[in-house]
C-alpha positions in Angstrom: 71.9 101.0 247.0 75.7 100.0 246.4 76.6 98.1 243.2 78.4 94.9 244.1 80.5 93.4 241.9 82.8 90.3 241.7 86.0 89.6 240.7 86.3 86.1 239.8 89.9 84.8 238.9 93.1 82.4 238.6 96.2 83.2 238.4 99.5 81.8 238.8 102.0 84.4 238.3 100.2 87.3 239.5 100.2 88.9 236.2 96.3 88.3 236.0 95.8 90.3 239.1 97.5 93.1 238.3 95.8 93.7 235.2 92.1 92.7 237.0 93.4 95.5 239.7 94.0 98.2 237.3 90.5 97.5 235.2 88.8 97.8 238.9 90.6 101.1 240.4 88.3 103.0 238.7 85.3 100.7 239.8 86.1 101.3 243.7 84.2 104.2 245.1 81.6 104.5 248.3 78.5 103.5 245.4 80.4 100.2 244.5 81.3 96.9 246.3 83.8 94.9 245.0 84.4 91.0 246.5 87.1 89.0 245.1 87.0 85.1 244.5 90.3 83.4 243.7 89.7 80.0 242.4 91.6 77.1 244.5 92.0 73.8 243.2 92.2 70.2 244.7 95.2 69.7 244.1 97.1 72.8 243.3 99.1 73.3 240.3 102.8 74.3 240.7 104.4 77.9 239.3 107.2 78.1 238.2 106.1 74.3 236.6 108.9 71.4 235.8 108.5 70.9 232.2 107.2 67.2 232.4 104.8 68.2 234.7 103.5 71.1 232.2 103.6 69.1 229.1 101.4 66.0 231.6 98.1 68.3 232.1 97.6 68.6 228.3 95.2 66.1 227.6 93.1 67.1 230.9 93.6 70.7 230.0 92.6 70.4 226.2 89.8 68.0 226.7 87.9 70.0 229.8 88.1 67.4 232.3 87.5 69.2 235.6 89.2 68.8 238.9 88.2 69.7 242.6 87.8 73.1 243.3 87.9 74.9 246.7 84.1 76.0 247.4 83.8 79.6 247.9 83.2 81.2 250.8 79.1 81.9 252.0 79.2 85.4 252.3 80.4 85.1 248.5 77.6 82.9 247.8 74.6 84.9 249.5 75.2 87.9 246.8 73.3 89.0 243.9 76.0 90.3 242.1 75.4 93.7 239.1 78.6 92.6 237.5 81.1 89.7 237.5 84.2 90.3 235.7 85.7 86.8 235.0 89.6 86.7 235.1 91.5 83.7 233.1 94.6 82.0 231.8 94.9 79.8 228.9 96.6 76.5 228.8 97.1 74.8 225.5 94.3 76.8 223.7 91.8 76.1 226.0 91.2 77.8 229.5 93.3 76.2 232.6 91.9 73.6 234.1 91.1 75.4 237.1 88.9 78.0 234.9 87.2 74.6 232.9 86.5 73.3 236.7 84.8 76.4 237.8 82.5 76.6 234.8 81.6 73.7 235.2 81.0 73.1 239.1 77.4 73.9 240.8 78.8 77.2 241.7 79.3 78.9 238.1 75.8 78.7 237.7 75.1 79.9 241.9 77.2 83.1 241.0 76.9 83.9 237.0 73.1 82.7 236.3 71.5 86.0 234.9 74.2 88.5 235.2 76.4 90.4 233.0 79.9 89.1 232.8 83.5 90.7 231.7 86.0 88.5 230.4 89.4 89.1 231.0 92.3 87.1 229.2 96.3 87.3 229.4 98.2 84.9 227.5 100.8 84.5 225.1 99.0 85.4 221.9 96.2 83.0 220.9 93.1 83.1 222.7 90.3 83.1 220.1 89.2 79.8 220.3 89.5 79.5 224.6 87.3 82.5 224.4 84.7 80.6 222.4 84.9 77.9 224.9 84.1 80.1 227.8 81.6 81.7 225.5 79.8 78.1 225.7 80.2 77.5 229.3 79.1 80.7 230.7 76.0 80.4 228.2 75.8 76.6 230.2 75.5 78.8 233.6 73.5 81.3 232.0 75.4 84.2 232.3 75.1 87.4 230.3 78.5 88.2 228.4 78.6 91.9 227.7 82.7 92.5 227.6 85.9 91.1 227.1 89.2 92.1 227.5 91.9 90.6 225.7 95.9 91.4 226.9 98.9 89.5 225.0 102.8 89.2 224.5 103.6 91.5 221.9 106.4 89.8 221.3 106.8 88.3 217.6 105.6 84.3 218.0 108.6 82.9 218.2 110.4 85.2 220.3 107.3 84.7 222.8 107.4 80.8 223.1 111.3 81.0 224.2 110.6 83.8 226.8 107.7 82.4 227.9 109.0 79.0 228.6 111.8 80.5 230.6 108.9 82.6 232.8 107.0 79.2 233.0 110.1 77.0 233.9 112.2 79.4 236.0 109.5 81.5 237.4 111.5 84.8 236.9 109.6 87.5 234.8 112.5 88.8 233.6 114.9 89.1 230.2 116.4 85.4 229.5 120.0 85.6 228.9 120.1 89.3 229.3 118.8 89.7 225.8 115.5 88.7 225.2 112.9 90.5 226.0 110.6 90.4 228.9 108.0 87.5 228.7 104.2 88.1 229.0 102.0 91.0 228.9 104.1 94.4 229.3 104.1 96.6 232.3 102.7 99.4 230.0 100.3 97.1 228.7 99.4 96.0 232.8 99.1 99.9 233.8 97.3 100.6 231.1 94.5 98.2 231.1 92.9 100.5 233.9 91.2 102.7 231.0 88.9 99.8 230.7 87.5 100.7 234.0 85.8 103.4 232.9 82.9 102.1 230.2 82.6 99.4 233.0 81.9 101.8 235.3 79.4 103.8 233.4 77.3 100.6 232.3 77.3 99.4 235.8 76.0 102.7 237.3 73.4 102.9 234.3 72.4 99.2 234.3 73.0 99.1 230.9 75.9 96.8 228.8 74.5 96.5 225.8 77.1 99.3 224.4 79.8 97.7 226.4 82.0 95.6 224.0 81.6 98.3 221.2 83.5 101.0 223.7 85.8 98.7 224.8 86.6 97.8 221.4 87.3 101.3 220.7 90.0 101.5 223.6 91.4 98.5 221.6 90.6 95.8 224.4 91.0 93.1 221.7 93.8 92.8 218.6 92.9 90.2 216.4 95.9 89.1 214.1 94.4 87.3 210.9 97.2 84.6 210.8 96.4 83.7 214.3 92.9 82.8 213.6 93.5 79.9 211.3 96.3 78.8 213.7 94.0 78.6 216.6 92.0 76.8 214.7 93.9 74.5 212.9 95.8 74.0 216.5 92.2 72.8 218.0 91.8 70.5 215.2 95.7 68.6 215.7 95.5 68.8 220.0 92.2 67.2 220.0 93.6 64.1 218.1 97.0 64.9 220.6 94.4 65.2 223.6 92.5 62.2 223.3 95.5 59.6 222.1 97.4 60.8 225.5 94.2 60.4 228.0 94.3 57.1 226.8 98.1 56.3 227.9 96.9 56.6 232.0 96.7 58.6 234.4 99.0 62.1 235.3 102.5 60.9 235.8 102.1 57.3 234.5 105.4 56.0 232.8 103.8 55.2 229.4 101.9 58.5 229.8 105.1 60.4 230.5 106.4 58.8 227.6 104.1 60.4 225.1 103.5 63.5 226.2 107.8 63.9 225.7 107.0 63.0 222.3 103.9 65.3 222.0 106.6 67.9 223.3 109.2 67.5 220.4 106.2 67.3 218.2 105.2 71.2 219.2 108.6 72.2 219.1 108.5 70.7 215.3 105.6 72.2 214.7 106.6 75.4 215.9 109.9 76.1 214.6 109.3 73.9 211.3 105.8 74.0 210.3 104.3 77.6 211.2 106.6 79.2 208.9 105.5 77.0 206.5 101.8 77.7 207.6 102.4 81.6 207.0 103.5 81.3 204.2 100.4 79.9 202.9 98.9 82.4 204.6 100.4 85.4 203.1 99.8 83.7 199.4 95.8 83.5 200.2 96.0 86.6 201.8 93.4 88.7 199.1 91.6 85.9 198.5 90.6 85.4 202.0 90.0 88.9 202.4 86.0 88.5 203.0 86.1 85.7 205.6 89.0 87.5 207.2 87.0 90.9 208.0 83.9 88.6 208.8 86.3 86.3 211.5 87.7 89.8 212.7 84.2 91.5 213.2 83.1 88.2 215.2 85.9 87.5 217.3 86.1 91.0 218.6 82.1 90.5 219.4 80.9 89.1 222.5 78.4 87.0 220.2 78.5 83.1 220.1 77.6 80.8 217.3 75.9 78.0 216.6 77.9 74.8 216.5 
């Protein structure tokens, strides 16, 4: 009987499907179905984005407030699937809003309820604390997650947030000025991805995932940089107080909203530029001290366990 498996994703760039493509070659034989499932909101959101219209979908983004999704098609619905391998950006530290409004619609828990789940991420560099949130809503749908997959911008930080504002803004994947590098996850990095395929494939024809992170680990499926933890988290802490100031100021593309969320602009640019150097600093000065909770937060976030809140 054929394994069937589905790819469940959103994308904006394409970059997303590229990398779910290669992780999948390996998957596609005469023993394995694969049906794909691109989410499709109500409205959509524009790539390559005008800036004000980027900065506007924070507090939505940030705070999980769902829009209308598309409903997938019936013959998507009808299968039992072995294996769902679960495709997503993230917006502002927190998966995109159309991600946040599949997890949360009727049909998360129609398609995920009882089976295994791979998580697939590519961003800019921070992703630990959006992979704790879909930790929490896939255990909402009671899914299974056995795997995640983590691809980045191995660009240093601030190299990253110029190239990938010109990508986001311009929509050209390509080297700003001639000189930077190019933004997002690298084509090696893309190509590469497919040797995930393979413990996938062996779990799913055994039935068994309980092994699954731990070999994916190994083939380095996650990096977790120690200074990027504490930023994560202290940036959760400051955009929730951002998040729920700027829900208050109206609805998307209100005049006093529009208003704020410029300042909420300048303010990330501040803190970007000014006060993460600071920030590292700090870092590097508590470095041995923090040596214990470091290897702890390391060992966790490269785990496909959740914790208690």
């Amino acid at each position: 009987m054929k394994k069937e498996v589905l790819v469940i994703y959103y994308t904006q760039s394409g970059q997303l499907f590229d990398i779910l493509e290669n992780i999948t070659s390996s998957l596609k034989n005469d023993s394995t179905n694969i049906s794909y499932l691109k989410i499709e909101t109500n409205p959509e959101f524009e790539f390559p984005w005008k800036q004000k219209n980027f900065y506007d979908v924070f507090p939505e983004s940030f705070l999980q407030i769902p829009c209308e999704i598309h409903p997938p098609e019936e013959d998507i619905l009808n299968k039992k699937y072995d294996l769902v391998i679960f495709g997503y950006q993230v917006w502002f530290l927190t998966p995109s809003i159309p991600i946040n409004s599949f997890l949360k619609s009727k049909y998360a828990k129609l398609l995920l309820k009882d089976t295994p789940v791979v998580t697939v991420v590519a961003c800019r560099n921070m992703w630990l604390q959006a992979q704790e949130k879909v930790k929490r809503l896939l255990k909402s749908a009671e899914a299974n997650l056995v795997g995640h997959i983590a691809l980045v911008d191995r660009n240093i930080n601030h190299i990253s947030v110029i190239t990938i504002a010109h990508w986001m803004f311009s929509g050209k994947k390509d080297r700003y000025l001639g000189i930077f590098p190019k933004p997002g996850v690298s084509d090696k990095d893309i190509n590469a991805a497919a040797r995930f395929g393979s413990p996938i494939k062996r779990a799913l024809e055994i039935g068994d995932f309980t092994k699954l992170q731990e070999k994916l680990v190994a083939l380095k499926s996650v990096y977790i940089n120690p200074f990027l933890i504490q930023t994560d988290e202290r940036g959760n802490i400051i955009f929730t107080k951002w998040a729920n100031h700027l829900i208050k100021k109206g609805d998307v593309n209100q005049p006093n909203r529009i208003k704020w969320t410029r300042i909420f602009e300048y303010y990330l640019q501040f803190a970007v530029w000014a006060i993460t150097p600071i920030v590292f600093v700090v870092f590097l000065l508590t470095y041995l001290p923090m040596s214990a909770k470091r290897n702890r937060d390391k060992a966790y976030y490269s785990s496909v366990e959740l914790k208690d809140i």
